[in-house]
C-alpha positions as CSV (number, residue, x, y, z in Angstrom):
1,X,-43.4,74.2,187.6
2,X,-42.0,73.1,190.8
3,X,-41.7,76.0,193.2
4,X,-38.2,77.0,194.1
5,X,-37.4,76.8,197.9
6,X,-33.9,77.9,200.2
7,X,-33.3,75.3,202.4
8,X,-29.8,74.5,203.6
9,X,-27.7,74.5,206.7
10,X,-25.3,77.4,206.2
11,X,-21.8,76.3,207.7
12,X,-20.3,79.3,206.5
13,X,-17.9,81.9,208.4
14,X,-19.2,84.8,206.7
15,X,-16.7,87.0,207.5
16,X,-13.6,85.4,207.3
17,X,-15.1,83.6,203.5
18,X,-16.6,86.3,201.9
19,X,-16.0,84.6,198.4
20,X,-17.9,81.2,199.3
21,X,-20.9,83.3,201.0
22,X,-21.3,85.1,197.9
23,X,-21.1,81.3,195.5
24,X,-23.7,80.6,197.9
25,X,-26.3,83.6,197.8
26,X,-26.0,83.3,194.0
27,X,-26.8,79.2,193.9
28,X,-29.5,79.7,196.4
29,X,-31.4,82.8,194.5
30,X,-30.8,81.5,190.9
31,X,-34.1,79.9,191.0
32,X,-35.9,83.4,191.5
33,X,-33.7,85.6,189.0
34,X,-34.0,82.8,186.1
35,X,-35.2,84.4,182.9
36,X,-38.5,84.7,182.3
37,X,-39.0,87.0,179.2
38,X,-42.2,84.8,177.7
39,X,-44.5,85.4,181.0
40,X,-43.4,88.8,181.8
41,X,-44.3,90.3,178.2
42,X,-48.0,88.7,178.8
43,X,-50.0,91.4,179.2
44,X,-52.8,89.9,180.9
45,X,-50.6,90.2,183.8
46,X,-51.2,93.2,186.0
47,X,-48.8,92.6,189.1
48,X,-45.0,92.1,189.2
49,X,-42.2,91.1,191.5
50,X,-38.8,91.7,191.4
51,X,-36.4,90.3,193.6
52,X,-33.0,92.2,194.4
53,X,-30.1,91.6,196.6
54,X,-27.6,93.5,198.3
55,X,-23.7,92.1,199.2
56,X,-21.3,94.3,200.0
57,X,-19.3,95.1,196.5
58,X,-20.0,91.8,195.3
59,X,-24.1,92.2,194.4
60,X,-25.4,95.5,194.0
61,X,-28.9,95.0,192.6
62,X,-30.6,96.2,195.6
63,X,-28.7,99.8,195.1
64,X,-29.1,100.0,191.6
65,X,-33.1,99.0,192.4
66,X,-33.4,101.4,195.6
67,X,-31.6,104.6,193.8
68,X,-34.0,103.9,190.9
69,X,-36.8,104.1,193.1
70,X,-35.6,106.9,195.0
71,X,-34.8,109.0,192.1
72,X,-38.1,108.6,190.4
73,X,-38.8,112.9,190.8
74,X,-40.6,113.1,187.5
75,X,-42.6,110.0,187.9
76,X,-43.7,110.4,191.4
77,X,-46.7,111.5,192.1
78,X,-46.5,110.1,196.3
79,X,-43.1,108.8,197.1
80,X,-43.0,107.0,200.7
81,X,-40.1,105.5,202.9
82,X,-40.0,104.3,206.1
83,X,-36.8,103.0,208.2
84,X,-37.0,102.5,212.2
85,X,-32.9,103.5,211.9
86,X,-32.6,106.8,210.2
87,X,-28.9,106.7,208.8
88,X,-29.7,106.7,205.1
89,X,-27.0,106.2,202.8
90,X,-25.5,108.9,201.2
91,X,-26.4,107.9,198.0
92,X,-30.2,107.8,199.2
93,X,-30.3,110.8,200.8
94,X,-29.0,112.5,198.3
95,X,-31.5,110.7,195.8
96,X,-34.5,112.0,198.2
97,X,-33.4,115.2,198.2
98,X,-33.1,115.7,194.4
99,X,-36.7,114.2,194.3
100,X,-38.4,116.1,196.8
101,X,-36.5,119.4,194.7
102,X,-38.1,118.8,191.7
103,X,-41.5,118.1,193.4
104,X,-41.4,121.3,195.3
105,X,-40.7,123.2,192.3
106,X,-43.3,121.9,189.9
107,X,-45.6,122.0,192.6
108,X,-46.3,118.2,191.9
109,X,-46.3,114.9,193.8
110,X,-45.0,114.8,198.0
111,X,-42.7,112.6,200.1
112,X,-43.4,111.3,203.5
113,X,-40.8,109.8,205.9
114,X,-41.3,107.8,208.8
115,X,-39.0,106.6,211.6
116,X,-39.1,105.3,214.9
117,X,-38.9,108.7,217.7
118,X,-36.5,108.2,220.3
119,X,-38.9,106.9,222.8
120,X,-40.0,103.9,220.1
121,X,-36.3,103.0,218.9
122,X,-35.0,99.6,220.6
123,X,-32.3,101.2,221.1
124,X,-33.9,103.8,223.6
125,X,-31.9,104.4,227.4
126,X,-29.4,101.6,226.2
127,X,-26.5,101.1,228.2
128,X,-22.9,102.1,227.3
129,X,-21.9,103.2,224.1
130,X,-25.2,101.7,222.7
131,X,-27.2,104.8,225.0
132,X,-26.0,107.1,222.0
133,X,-27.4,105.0,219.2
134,X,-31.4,107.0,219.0
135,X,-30.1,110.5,220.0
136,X,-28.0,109.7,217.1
137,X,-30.5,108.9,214.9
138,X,-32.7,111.6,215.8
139,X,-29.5,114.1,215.0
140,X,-29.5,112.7,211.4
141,X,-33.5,113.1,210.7
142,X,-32.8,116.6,211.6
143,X,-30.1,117.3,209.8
144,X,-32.5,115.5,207.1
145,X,-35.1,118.6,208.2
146,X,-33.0,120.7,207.5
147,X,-31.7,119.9,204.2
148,X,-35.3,119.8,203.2
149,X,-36.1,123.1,204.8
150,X,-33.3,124.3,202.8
151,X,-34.8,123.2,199.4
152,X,-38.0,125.5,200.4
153,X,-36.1,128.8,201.7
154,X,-33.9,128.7,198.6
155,X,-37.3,129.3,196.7
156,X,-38.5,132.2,197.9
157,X,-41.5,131.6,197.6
158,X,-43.9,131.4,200.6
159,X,-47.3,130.8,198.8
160,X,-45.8,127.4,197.7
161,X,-46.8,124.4,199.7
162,X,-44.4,122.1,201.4
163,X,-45.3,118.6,199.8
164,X,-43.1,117.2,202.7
165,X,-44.2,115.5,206.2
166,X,-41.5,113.9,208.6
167,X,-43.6,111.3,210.3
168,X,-42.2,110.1,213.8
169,X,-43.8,106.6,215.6
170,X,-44.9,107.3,218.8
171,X,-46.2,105.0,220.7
172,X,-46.3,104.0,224.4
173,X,-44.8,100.7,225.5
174,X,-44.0,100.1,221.4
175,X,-40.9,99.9,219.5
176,X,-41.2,100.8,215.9
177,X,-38.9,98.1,213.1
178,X,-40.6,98.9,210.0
179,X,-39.1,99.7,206.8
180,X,-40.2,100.1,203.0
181,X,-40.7,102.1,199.6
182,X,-44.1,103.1,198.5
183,X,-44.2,105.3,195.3
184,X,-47.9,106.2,193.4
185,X,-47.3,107.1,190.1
186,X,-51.0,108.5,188.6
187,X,-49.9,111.1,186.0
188,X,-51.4,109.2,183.4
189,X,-54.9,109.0,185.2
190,X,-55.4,105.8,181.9
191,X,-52.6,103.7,183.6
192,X,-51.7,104.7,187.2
193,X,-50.0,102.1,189.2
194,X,-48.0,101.6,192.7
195,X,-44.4,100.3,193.3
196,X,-43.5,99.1,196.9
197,X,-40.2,97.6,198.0
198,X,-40.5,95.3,201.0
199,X,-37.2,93.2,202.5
200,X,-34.3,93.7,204.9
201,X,-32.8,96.6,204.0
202,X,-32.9,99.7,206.6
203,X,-31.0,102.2,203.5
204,X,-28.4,102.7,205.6
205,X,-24.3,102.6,204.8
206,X,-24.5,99.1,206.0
207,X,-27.2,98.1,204.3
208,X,-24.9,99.1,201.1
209,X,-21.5,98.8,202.2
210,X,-21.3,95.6,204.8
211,X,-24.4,93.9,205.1
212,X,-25.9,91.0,203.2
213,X,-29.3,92.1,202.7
214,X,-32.7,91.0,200.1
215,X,-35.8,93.0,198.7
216,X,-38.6,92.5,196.8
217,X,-40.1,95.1,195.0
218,X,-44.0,94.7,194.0
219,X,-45.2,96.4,190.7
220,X,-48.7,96.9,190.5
221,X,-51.8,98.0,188.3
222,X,-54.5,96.0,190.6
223,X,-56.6,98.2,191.6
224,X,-57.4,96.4,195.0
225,X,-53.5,95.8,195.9
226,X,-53.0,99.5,195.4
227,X,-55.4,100.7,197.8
228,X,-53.9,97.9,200.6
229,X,-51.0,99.3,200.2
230,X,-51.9,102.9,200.7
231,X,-53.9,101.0,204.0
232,X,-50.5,99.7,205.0
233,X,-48.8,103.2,205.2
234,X,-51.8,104.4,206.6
235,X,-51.9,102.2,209.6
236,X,-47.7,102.5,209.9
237,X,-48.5,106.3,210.5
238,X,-51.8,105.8,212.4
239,X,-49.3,106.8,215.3
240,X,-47.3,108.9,214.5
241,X,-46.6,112.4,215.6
242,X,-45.3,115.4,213.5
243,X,-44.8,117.9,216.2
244,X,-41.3,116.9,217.8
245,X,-42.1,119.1,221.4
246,X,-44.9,116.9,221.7
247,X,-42.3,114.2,222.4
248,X,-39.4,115.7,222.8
249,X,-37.1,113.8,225.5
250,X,-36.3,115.9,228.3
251,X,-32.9,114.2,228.2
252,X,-32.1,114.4,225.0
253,X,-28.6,114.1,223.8
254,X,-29.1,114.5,219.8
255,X,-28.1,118.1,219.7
256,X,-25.6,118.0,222.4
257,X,-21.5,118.9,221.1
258,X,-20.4,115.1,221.7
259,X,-23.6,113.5,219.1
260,X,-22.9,116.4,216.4
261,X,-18.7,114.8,216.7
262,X,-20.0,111.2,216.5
263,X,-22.2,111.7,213.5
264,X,-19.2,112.4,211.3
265,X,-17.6,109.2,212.4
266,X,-20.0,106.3,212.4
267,X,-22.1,106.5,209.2
């Protein structure tokens, strides 16, 4: 078979022709999302890629797919996600949460969550309005912390171990873009396999709400692939520091009264 390709000059005004952007997505990913029931039923096959995408109200494969992946809490035995903008959508966050609950009280599986620290956001000493972009950020992965710590204190149990690790990249003279999904799913030790989602999305509100954005998520039983993509988170966190006083920015903003009042207005 011929292998399907996007090639076109877009002459589109996006946002004043919403309705011709979208007859365009769909013509230029129909080659990728045709039906292929015969080949994906093979079971000699032991990798898989599914394509989703993400347009406002208009294609929402990529939240259906994400909030799938998110939610997996009985499934998971490692769940992963990385964003350099921490802003996740409400829809996400709330989806984490419940996952990371019913880890913590089985005792079973953990969730890790990288971002970019202040320093390493591309944002970082901005001018203008765009200065209050990473002490933003850095407000909502607390808030985040807390909703988490939460979870655990509502146990009442102290001898129960967190399962949770709130990686930040920090690293001098870098800036940190990366995003993703990794999940592990080993409870059957016959059959374990590894999902990772890969694409544009950062999960935040735009990413739902007002961008245009694409993913591809990789399903895998290949026991090679599986260990590069543990390699791959590892390297993402290879600098990465837990302890926020170890970077804290002596001018930080992301507590201050006037970034607690924008947070409630610019999700």
């Amino acid at each position: 078979n011929e292998a399907a390709s996007i090639q076109h000059e877009i002459q589109i005004n996006v946002e004043e022709d919403t309705d011709s952007w979208f007859d365009f997505i769909c013509k230029q990913i129909a080659p990728f999302t045709a039906s292929n029931k015969q080949q994906f039923l093979n079971d000699d096959k032991d990798t898989y890629v599914v394509l989703s995408a993400q347009m406002m109200n208009k294609i929402n494969t990529d939240y259906a797919m994400t909030s799938y992946l998110l939610g997996m809490k009985q499934q998971a035995t490692a769940m992963k996600i990385a964003t350099a903008y921490f802003n996740l959508a409400h829809q996400y966050e709330q989806a984490l949460l419940s996952s990371y609950r019913a880890m913590f009280e089985s005792q079973c599986g953990s969730l890790q969550v990288l971002t970019a620290s202040e320093q390493c956001n591309s944002f970082y000493q901005a001018s203008g309005l765009a200065g209050y972009v990473t002490p933003l950020y850095e407000h909502f992965a607390r808030q985040f912390e807390q909703q988490i710590e939460q979870i655990r204190v509502k146990s009442k149990t102290e001898s129960m171990q967190s399962l949770f690790t709130f990686h930040r990249y920090c690293r001098p003279n870098w800036t940190y873009h990366g995003k993703g999904i990794w999940i592990d799913v080993e409870h059957d030790q016959n059959e374990p396999f590894s999902l990772s989602m890969v694409g544009s999305s950062n999960y935040g509100q735009r990413s739902v709400h007002r961008d245009t954005e694409m993913n591809v998520t990789i399903v895998t039983k290949n026991a090679s692939l599986r260990s590069k993509l543990k390699q791959e988170w590892n390297d993402l966190t290879k600098y990465t520091n837990q302890k926020m006083d170890e970077i804290k920015n002596p001018n930080e903003q992301s507590n201050s009264f006037f970034i607690r009042c924008m947070s409630g207005l610019v999700r």
